[in-house]
C-alpha positions in Angstrom: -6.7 7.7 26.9 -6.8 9.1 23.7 -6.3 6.9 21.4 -3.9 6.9 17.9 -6.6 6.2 15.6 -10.7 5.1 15.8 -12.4 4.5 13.0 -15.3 6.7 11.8 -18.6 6.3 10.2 -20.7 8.6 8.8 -24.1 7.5 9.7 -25.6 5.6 7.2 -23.4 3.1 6.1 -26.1 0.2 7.7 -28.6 1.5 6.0 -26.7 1.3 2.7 -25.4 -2.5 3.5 -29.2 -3.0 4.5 -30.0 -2.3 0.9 -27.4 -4.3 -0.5 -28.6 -7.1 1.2 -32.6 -6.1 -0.4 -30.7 -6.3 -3.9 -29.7 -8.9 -6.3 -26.3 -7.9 -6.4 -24.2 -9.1 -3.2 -21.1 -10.1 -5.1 -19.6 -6.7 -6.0 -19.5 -4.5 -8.9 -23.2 -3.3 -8.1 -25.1 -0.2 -7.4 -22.6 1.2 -5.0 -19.4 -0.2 -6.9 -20.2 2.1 -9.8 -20.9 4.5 -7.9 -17.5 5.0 -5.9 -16.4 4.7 -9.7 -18.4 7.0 -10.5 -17.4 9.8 -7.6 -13.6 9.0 -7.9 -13.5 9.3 -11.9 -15.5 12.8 -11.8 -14.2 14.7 -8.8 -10.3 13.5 -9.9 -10.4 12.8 -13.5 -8.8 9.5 -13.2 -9.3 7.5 -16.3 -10.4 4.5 -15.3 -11.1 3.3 -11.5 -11.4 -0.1 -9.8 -12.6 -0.6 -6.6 -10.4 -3.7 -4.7 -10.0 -5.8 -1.5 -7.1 -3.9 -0.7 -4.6 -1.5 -1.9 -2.4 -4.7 -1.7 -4.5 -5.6 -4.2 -4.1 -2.7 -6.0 -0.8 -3.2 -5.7 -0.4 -6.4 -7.2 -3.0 -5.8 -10.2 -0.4 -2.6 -10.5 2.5 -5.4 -10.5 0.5 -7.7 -12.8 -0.5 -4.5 -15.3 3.1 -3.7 -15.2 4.5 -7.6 -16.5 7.4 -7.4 -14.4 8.9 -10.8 -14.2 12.1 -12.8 -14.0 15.3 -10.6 -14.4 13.4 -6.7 -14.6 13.9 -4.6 -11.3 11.6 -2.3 -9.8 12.5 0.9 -7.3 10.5 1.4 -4.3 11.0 3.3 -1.5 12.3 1.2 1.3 10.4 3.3 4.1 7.0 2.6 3.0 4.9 -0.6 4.0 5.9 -4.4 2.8 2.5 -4.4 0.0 4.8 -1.8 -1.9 7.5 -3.9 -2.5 6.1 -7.5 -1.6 3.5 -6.8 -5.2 6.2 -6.7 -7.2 8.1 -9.3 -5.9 4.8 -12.2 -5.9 5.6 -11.7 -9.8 9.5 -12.3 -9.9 10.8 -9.1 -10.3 13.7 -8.1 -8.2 13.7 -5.1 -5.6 16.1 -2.0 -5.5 15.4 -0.1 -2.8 15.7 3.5 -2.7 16.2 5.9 0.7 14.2 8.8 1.0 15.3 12.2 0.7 16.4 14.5 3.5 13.7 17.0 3.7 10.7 14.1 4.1 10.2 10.8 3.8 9.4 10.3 0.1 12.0 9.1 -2.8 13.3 11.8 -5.1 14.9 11.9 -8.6 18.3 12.0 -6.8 17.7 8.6 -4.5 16.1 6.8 -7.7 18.7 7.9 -10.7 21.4 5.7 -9.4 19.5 3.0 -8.9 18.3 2.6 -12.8 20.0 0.5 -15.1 18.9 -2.1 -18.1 17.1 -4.3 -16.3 14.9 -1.4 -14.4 11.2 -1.5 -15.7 9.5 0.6 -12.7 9.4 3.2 -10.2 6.7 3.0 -7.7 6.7 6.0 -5.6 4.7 6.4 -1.9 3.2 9.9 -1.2 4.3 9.6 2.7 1.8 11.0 4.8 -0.4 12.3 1.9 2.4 14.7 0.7 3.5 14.0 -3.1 6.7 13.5 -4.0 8.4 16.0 -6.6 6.4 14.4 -9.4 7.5 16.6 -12.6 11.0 15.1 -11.6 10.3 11.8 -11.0 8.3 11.5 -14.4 10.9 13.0 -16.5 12.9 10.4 -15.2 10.9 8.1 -16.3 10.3 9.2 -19.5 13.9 9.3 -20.1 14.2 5.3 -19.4 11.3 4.4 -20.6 9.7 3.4 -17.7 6.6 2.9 -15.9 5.6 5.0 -13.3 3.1 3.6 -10.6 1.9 6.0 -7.5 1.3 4.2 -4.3 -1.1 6.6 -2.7 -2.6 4.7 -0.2 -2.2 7.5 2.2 -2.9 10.2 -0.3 -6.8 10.2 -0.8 -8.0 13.8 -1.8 -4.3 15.5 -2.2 -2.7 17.5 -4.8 0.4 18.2 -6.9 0.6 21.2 -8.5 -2.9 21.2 -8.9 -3.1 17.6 -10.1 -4.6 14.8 -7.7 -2.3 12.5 -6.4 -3.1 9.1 -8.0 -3.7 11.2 -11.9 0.2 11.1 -12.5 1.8 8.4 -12.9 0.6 5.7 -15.3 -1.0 3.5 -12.9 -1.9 4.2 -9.4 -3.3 2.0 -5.7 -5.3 3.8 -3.1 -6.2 2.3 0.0 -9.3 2.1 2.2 -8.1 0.9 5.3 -9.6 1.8 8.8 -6.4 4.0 9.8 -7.2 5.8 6.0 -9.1 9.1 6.0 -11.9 7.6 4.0 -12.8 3.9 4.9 -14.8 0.7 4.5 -12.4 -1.1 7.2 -10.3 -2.9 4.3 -10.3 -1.6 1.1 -8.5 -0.3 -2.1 -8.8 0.8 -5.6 -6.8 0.9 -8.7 -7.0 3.8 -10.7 -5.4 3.4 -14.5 -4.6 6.9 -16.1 -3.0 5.2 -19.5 -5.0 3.5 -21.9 -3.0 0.5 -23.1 -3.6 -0.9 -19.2 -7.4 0.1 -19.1 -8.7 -3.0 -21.2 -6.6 -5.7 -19.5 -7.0 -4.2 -15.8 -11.1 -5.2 -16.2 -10.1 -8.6 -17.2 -7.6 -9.1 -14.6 -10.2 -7.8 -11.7 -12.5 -10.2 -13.1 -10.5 -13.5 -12.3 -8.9 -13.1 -15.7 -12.0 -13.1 -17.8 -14.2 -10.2 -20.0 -17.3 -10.6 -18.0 -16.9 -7.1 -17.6 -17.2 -6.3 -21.6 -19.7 -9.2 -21.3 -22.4 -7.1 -19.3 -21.7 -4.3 -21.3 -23.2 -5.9 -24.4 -19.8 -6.0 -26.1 -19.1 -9.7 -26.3 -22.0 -12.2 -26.2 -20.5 -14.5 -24.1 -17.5 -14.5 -21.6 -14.8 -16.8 -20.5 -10.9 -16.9 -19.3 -8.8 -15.0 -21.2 -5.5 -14.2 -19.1 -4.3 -14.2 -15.7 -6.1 -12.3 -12.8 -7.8 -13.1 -9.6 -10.7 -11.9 -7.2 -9.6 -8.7 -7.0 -13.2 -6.9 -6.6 -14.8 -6.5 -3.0 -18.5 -7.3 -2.2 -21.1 -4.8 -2.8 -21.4 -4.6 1.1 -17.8 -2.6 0.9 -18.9 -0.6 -1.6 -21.9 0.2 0.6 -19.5 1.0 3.2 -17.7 3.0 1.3 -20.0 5.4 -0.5 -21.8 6.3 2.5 -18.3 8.0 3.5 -17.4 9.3 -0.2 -20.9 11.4 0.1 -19.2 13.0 3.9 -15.9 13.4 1.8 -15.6 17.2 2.7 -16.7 17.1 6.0 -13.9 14.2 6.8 -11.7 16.4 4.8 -12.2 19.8 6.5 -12.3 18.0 10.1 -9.2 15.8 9.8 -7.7 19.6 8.6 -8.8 21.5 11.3 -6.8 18.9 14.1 -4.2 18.9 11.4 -3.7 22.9 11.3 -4.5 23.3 15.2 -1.1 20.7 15.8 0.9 22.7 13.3 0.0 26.5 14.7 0.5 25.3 18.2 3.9 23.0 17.8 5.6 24.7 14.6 8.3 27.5 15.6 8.4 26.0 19.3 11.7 25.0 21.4 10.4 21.3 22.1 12.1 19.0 24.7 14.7 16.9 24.0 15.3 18.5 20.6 12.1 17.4 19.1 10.8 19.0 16.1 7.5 18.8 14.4 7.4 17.0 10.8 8.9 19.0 7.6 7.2 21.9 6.2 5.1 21.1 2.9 6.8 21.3 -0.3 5.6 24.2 -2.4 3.9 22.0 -5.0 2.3 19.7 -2.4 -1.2 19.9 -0.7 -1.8 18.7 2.7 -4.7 16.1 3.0 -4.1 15.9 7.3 -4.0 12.1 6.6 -0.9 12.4 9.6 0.7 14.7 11.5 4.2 13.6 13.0 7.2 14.9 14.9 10.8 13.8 14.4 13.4 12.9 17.8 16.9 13.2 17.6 16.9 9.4 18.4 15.7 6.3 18.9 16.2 6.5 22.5 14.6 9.7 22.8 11.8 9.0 20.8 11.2 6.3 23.0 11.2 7.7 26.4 8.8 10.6 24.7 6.4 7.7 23.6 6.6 6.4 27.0 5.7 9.7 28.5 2.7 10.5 25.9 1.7 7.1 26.8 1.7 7.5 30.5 -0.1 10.9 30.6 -2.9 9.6 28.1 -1.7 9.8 24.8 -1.6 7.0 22.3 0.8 7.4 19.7 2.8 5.3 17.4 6.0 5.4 15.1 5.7 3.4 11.5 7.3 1.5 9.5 10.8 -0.7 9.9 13.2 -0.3 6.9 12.1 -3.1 4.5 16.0 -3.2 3.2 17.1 -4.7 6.5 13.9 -7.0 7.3 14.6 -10.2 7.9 12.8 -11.5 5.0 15.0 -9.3 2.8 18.3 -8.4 4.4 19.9 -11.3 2.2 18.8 -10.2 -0.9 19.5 -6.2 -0.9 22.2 -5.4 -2.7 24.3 -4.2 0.7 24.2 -0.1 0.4 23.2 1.9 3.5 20.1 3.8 3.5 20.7 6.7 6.0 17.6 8.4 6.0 15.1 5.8 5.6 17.0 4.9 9.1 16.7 8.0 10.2 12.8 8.5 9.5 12.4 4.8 11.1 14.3 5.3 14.1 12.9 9.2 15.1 9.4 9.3 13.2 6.4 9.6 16.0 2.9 9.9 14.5 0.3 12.1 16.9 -3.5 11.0 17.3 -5.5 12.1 14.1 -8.7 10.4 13.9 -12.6 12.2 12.8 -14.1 11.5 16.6 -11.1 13.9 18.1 -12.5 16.8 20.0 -11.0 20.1 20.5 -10.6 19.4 24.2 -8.7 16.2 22.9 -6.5 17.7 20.3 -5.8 20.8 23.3 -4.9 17.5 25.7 -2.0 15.7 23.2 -0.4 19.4 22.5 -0.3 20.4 25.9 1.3 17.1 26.9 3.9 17.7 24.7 4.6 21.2 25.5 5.0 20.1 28.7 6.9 17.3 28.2 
């Protein structure tokens, strides 16, 4: 069987953990924490960078960074995964869900500018599958309303708009570093702060609300609990994990790229079965960082008779997410409008095996299994 996903490591991730565990720093915010810092901060200019648990906490520092509360409403894509929304949410803001566009996935100008009104303080765009959304657009909006723009890029490690690194637009962004992610430390996430009125109060919220960051820094001479925050950092043994993979960055990068572009010049332009059709061509002003590749079905039912089939002639693959407008936790409280192609994506979207470990023999085994499907 080959599977959907496996995760990789680069070789010397034990031997980076075994010095963690040689060091006096165990705790986080070490060696290796300032070092992913470091790399992320130089190679993408991104003004200020903290590494977290999670990109759900990411996500909710972003929410927290934001003071979204009682009464403000925040737009998020309803075809992204529940951290997106449930962040915001955790600090009492209300949700209005936005469908994605026609052409992919993502949110545009066009699905968000109905949806802002008085009481709307956000817009947290998802970069779906690593592909940005029409930021120029989106930002303008923004700027019009006087809102805050946050860029969930968990799937978006190392990709571009217009030249500009996903993650560098908006005013705040969340990464994540989960095993399915290109770049990994099994769970993992960062926060990356690009306007300067969030950069002082982001340390302090990392830092269970207090300035023991400015503390070791020589700026205070003492620290203690200033605001709101939470344990946000991960253990230095993450970080370990984590920069042993940021050193193989262009390696993972030019691998994942090569089973991306050997999927797209064998499926792209063919008559597939059943009416399938491989995923949307990239925008003009997007990069592709071969975080997924994935096929759309004229159905559900059809989609899941070919899942059945990959399955059976040893191919894992998966669809993703379930509209969060109609989950059960939040049917009740969406304000009622249909959502027709965050549907659509949900009901048809089928995600092919992408993982590091893939051979050539492998990625020549899922393609001609669909061919011949």
């Amino acid at each position: 069987m080959i599977l959907f996903n496996k995760p990789y490591c680069s070789g010397r991730e034990l031997e980076y953990m075994a010095e963690v565990c040689k060091s006096t720093t165990m705790s986080g915010n070490g060696t290796y924490t300032k070092l992913c810092h470091k790399f992320f901060e130089e190679r993408y200019g991104f003004r200020k960078c903290l590494l977290c648990t999670s990109g759900t906490d990411a996500l909710e520092m972003c929410a927290m960074l934001c003071e979204v509360g009682q009464g403000d409403e925040v737009i998020v894509p309803s075809y992204t995964f529940v951290s997106t929304a449930l962040a915001f949410l955790r600090e009492g803001a209300y949700i209005r869900f936005a469908d994605s566009g026609k052409e992919n996935p993502n949110i545009t100008a066009d699905t968000i500018r109905p949806l802002i009104n008085e009481r709307t303080k956000v817009i947290c765009v998802v970069h779906y599958a690593g592909v940005a959304c029409d930021m120029d657009s989106i930002m303008s909006l923004a700027e019009e309303h006087n809102l805050i723009v946050v860029e969930d890029a968990a799937q978006a490690v190392d990709s571009f708009y217009k030249g500009r690194p996903l993650g560098s637009i908006g005013h705040l962004a969340a990464f994540s570093f989960h095993e399915t992610k290109n770049i990994s430390c099994g769970e993992g996430g960062m926060l990356v702060v690009n306007d300067e009125r969030f950069v002082r109060r982001s340390e302090i919220l990392w830092e269970k609300g207090t300035n023991r960051a400015e503390f070791y820094r020589g700026m205070v001479n003492k620290y203690g609990w200033c605001d709101m925050g939470s344990s946000f950092l991960p253990s230095e043994f993450n970080a370990a994990f984590l920069w042993a993979q940021l050193e193989q960055m262009d390696d993972i990068q030019g691998w994942r790229k090569h089973i991306w572009e050997r999927y797209d010049a064998a499926l792209r332009g063919k008559e597939l079965a059943h009416g399938i059709k491989v995923m949307p061509a990239l925008p003009q002003y997007a990069t592709n960082n071969a975080h997924m590749y994935y096929l759309l079905c004229p159905s559900l039912e059809v989609r899941t008779q070919f899942m059945k089939y990959l399955h059976d002639n040893g191919v894992q693959t998966t669809f993703h997410y379930l509209p969060l407008h109609s989950s059960t936790y939040y049917i009740d409280k969406h304000d009622g409008r249909a959502l027709p192609e965050c549907d659509r994506y949900s009901d048809t979207l089928v995600r092919l095996p992408l993982y590091q470990e893939m051979t050539d023999a492998d990625i020549d085994k899922v393609i001609e299994t669909i061919l011949s499907a």
